[in-house]
C-alpha positions in Angstrom: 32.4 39.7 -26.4 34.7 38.7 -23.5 32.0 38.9 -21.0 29.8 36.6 -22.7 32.5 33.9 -23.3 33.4 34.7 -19.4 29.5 34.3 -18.8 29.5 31.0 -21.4 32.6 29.7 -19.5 30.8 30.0 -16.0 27.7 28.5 -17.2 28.9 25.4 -19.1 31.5 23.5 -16.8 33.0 21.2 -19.5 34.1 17.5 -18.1 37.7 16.3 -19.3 38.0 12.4 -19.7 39.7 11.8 -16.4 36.8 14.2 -14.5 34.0 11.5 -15.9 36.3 8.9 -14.6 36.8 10.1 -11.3 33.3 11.2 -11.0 32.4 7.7 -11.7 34.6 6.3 -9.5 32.9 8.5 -6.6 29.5 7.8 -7.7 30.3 3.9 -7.7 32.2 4.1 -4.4 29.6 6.5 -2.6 27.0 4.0 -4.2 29.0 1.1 -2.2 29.2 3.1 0.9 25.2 3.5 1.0 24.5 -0.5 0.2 26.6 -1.4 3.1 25.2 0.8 5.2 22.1 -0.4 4.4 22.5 -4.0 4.5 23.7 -3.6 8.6 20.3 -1.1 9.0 18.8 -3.6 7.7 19.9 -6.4 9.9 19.3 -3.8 12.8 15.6 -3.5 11.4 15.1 -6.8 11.7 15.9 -7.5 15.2 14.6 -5.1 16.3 11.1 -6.0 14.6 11.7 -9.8 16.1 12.2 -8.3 19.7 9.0 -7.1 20.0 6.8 -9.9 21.2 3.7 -8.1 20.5 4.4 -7.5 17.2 5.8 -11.1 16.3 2.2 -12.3 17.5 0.5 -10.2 15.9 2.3 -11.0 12.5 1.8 -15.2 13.1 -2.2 -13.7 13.3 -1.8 -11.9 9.9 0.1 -15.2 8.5 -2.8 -17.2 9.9 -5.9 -14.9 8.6 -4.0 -14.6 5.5 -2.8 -18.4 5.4 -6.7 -19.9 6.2 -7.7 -17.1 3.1 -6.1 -18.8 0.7 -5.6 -22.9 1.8 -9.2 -22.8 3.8 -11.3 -23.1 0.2 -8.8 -25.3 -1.3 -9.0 -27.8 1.8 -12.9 -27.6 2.0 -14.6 -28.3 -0.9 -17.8 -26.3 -0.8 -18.8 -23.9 -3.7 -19.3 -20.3 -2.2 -22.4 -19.4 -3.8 -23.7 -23.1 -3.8 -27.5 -22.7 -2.3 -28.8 -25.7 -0.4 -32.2 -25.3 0.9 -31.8 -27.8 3.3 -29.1 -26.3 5.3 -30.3 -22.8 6.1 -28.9 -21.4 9.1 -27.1 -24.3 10.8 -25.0 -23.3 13.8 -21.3 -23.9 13.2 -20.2 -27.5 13.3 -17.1 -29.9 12.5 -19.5 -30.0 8.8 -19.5 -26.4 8.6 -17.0 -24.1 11.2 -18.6 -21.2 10.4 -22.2 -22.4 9.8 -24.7 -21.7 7.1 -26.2 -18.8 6.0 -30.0 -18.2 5.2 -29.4 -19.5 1.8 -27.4 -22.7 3.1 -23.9 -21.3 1.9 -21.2 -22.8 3.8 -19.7 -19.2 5.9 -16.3 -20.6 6.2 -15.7 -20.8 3.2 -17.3 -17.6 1.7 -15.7 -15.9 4.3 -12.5 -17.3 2.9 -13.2 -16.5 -0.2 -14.4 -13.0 0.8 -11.1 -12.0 2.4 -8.8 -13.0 -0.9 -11.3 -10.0 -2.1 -10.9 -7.9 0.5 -7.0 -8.6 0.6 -6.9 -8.0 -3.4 -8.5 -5.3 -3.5 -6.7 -3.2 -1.0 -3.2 -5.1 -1.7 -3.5 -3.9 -6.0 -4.9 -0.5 -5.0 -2.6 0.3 -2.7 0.3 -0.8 -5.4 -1.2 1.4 -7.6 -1.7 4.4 -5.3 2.1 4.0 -4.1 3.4 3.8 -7.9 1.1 6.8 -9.1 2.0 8.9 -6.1 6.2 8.5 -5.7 6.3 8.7 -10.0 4.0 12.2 -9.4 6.1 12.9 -6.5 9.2 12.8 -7.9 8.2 15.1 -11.1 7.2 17.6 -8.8 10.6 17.6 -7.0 13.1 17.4 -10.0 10.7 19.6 -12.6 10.4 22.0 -9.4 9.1 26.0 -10.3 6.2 26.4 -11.6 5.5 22.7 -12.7 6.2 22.0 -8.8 3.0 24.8 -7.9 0.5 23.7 -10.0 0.8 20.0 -9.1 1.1 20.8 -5.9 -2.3 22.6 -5.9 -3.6 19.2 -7.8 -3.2 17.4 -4.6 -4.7 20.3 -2.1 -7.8 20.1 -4.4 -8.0 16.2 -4.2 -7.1 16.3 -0.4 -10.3 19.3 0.0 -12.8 16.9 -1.8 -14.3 13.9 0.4 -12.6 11.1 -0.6 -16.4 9.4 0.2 -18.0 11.7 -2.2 -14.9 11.1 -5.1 -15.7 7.1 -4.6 -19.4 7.2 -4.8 -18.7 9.1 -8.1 -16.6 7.1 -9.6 -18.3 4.3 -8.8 -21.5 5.9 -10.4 -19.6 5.9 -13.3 -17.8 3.1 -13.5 -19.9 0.6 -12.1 -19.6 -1.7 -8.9 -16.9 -4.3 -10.3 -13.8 -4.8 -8.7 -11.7 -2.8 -11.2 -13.7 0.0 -10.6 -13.4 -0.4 -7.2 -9.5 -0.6 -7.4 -9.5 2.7 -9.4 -11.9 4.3 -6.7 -9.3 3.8 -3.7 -6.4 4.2 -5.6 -7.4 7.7 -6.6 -8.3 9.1 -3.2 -5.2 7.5 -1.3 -2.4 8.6 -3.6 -1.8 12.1 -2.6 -0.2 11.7 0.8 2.7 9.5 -0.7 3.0 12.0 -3.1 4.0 14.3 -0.8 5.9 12.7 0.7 7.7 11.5 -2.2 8.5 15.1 -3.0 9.8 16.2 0.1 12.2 13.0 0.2 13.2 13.7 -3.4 14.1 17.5 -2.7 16.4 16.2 0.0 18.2 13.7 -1.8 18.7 15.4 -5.4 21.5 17.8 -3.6 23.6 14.9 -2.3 27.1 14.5 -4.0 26.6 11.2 -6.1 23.2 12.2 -7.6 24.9 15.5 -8.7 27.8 13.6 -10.3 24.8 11.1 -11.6 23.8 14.5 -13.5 27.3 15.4 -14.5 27.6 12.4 -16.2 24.6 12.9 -18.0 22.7 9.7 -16.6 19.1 8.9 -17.7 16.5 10.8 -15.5 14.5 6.9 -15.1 18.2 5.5 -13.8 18.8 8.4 -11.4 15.6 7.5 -10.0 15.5 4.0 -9.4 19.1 3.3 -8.6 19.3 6.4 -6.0 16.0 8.0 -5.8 14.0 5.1 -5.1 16.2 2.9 -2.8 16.7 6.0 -0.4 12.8 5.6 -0.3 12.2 2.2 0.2 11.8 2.8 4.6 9.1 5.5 3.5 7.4 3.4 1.0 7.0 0.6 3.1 5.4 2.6 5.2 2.8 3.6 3.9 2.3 0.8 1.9 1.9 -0.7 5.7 -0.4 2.1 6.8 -2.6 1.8 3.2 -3.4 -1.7 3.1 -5.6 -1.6 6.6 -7.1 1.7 5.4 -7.7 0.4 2.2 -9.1 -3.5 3.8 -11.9 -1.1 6.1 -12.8 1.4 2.7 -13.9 -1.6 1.0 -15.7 -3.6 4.0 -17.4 0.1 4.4 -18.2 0.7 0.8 -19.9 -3.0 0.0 -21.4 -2.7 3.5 -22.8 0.7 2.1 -23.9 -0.6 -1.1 -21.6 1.5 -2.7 -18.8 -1.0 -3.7 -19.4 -4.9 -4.8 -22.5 -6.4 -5.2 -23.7 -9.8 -4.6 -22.7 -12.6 -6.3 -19.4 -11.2 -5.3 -18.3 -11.8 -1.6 -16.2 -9.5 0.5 -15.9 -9.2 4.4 -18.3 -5.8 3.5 -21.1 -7.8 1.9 -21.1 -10.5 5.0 -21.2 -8.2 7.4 -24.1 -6.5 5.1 -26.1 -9.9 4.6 -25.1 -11.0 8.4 -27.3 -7.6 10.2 -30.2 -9.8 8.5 -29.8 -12.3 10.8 -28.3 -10.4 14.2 -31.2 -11.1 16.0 -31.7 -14.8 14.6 -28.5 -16.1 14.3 -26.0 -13.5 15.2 -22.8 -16.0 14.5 -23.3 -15.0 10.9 -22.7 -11.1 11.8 -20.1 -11.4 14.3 -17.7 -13.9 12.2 -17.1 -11.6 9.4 -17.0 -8.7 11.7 -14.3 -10.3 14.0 -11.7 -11.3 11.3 -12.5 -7.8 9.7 -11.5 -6.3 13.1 -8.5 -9.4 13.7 -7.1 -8.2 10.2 -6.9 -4.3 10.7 -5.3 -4.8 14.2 -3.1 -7.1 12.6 -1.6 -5.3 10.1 -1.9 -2.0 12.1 0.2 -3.9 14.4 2.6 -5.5 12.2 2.8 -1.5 10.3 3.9 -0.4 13.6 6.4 -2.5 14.4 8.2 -2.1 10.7 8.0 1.4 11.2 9.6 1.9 14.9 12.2 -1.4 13.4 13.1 1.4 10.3 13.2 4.8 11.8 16.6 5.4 13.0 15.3 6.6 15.9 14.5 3.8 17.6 17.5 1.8 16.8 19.2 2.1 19.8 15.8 1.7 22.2 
């Protein structure tokens, strides 16, 4: 009987009322310590991002592609999908900057109208890849054991498949709307910030003021976003910089492919599809989708870059 209380004694630690004060007091204080830390990182970050003159360009390019996306159709007043027979492939004019296409549809605009598509779709998959993977992520790391195993081997069998050959399923299924084609990428590009989610997680869950987070018996969703998910927030937008071009040149490939939207819908993919058409003809209507498709991949390539040498630590003092 005295070895088990002894045993009971060791394994319950019991907190008096002036431990869960103090260990309040250090969680709040260490809490303090880590904001102000972070709030001179992150003026560091940023002038360090705003010293690089390549990657300041680059972002005014992004703000402009982005910018002329969502003002150009609201400044010229053509319908998209507006056929006029008597302006079929007209060269591109102060009427019409882009030209016409075979149909008489005014390019500018539908390639306007087909980068807020592209720029949807990979901006809300890639949300929804980042959410699903850090909340799968950090299960595997707290639950850890066995729980930890078996989803770990989830993500070696999605990363063995062909994400190509997952999409064109899913797409079978589902059909060639945009939801279904915001399900399709999100599900093939979630694993990797899963991983690294867990590995982040395991670091962090050992540190002093998440164990007196524990102690004081805080909500496992409060742990998480007040100290799991700030201490993430360099990663995440990371790869949310490194997914969004992926995820712009999966859905200009897919739609060129036939495997994503379908006209009526317009994306850069579909242009550049309907454009080969007419390379020989009129090439203008091939290489203008093709060129901001290329212009907006660089650019946010780019612009990742830069936030990601501006937030690792080791190149603060470069």
């Amino acid at each position: 009987m005295a070895e088990s209380r002894i045993q009971q004694s060791e394994i319950f630690h019991f907190v008096s009322r002036n431990q869960h004060e103090l260990l309040a007091n250090q969680q709040h204080s260490q809490a303090n310590v880590s904001i102000h830390r972070k709030s001179g990182f992150g003026k560091t970050a940023i002038s360090k991002f705003l010293s690089e003159p390549i990657t300041v360009i680059w972002l005014i390019v992004l703000i402009l592609i982005v910018g002329a996306a969502i003002i150009g159709p609201l400044i010229i007043h053509y319908d998209p999908n507006h056929i006029d027979a008597a302006l079929q492939n007209q060269a591109p004019s102060f009427a019409h900057f882009f030209g016409t296409d075979k149909l008489g549809r005014d390019l500018f605009v539908r390639t306007c109208t087909g980068l807020q598509v592209s720029l949807l779709v990979a901006i809300v998959s890639t949300i929804l890849s980042i959410v699903f993977g850090t909340v799968y992520g950090v299960i595997m790391a707290v639950a850890g054991g066995w729980v930890d195993e078996v989803m770990m081997r989830i993500i070696e069998i999605f990363n063995s498949i062909p994400s190509l050959l997952i999409t064109m399923i899913l797409m079978a299924v589902l059909g060639n709307g945009i939801v279904a084609l915001l399900f399709a990428i999100a599900i093939t590009s979630w694993a990797d910030a899963a991983r690294q989610t867990r590995g982040l997680v395991m670091q962090l869950r050992n540190l002093d003021y998440v164990t007196a987070a524990k102690m004081l018996d805080t909500p496992f969703w409060r742990t998480t976003t007040r100290h799991f998910v700030p201490n993430m927030m360099s990663i995440l937008i990371l790869d949310i910089g490194q997914s969004i071009p992926d995820n712009i040149f999966a859905e200009a490939s897919l739609s060129f492919l036939g495997l994503g939207l379908q006209p009526p819908n317009t994306s850069l993919g579909i242009l550049i599809s309907v454009g080969q058409d007419q390379m020989l003809q009129h090439p203008y209507q091939l290489y203008v989708p093709i060129i901001v498709l290329i212009l907006l991949v660089l650019a946010f390539n780019i612009v990742g870059d830069g936030v990601r040498d501006a937030l690792d630590p080791k190149y603060q003092d470069k």
